[in-house]
C-alpha positions, 0 to 999 in steps of 0.5 A: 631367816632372821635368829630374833624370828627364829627365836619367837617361833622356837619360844611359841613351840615351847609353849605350845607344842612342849608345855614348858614351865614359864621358867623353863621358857624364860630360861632357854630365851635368857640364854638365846638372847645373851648369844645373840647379844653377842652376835650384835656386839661383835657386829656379826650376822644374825641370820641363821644361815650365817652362823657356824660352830666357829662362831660359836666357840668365839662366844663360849671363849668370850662367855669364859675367858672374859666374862668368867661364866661357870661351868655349870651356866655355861653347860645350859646355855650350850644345851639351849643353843643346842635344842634352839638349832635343832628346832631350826632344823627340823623346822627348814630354816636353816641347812647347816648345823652351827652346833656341829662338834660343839661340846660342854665344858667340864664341871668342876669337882668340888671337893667335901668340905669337913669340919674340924674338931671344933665344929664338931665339938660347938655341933655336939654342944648344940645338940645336947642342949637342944630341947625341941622335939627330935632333938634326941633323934637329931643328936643321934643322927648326927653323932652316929655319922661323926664317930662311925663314918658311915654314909648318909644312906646307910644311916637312912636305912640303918635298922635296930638289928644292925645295932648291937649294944652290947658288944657295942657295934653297928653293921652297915650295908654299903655300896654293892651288899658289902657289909662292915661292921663298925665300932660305936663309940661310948657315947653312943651306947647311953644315947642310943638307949634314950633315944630307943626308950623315947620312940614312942613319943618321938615318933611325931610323924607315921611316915618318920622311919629312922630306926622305927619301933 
């Protein structure tokens, strides 16, 4: 059988028999049709018995060494082509598999990028002139992060016990239950008793929990 048929009816079991989003569909034929552009440019076969994972690992050679597709895009293509085969297969219109062996690239680390100390400071600028509603709520939030270090889902659930005013200290729970208590800067201590006296009305929304009442 011929890819371009076997691509029609995998397109149609999508739809059909997956009830796949139309943008899921257009996904999996935007990466199909791209390998079968390749077969046609390469003047290789494009019957599905003819295909093989040598074949393949031409064409993710070619995709990026040559063309610099990224990781990522090339993971979903090798995933398409992936459940496209196995489709044949189930379906008989083929023997071998031509993704035998085939793995995905390795993703990148993408490493945290910081702000330096003048950013930090043109953000603290911002904030404090900041007049809108949750501008007291956002300074907090935002300040806490910087002066503590502490993780973005610890804030999320920080609560007001874990705060101590008076001995000026948060107590934090990180990964696996370990507690750390953590020092708040100055700043911190006038800002966190405008913001609690505030609550009342800065609480716009029922569902908004950031250090509740």
């Amino acid at each position: 059988m011929e890819f371009q048929q076997a691509l029609d009816d995998f397109l149609l079991y999508l739809e059909v028999e997956q009830n796949y989003s139309h943008n899921t569909i257009s996904s999996y034929e935007s990466d199909l049709i791209i390998f079968l552009g390749f077969l046609q440019d390469h003047k290789r076969s494009t019957v599905l018995e003819d295909l093989t994972p040598s074949l393949v690992r031409r064409f993710i050679q070619n995709q990026t060494l040559k063309r610099h597709i990224q990781p990522r895009t090339m993971r979903r293509r090798i995933s398409s082509l992936k459940s496209f085969c196995q489709f044949c297969l189930k379906e008989q219109m083929m023997s071998a598999d031509f993704m035998a062996g085939i793995k995905s690239p390795k993703m990148d680390t993408r490493l945290p990028v910081y702000m330096n100390l003048e950013e930090v400071k043109k953000l603290f600028s911002y904030l404090e002139q900041d007049e809108r509603s949750l501008s007291l709520r956002n300074e907090a939030i935002f300040k806490l992060l910087a002066t503590t270090g502490m993780r973005r889902q610890e804030l999320i659930d920080l609560s007001w016990e874990q705060i101590d005013l008076y001995n000026e200290t948060v107590l934090v729970y990180g990964k696996g239950k370990k507690e750390r208590l953590l020092p708040l800067h100055s700043i911190m201590i006038p800002l966190l008793k405008r913001y609690k006296a505030s609550l009342p009305k800065h609480q716009t929304h029922p569902l908004e929990q950031w250090l509740s009442s």
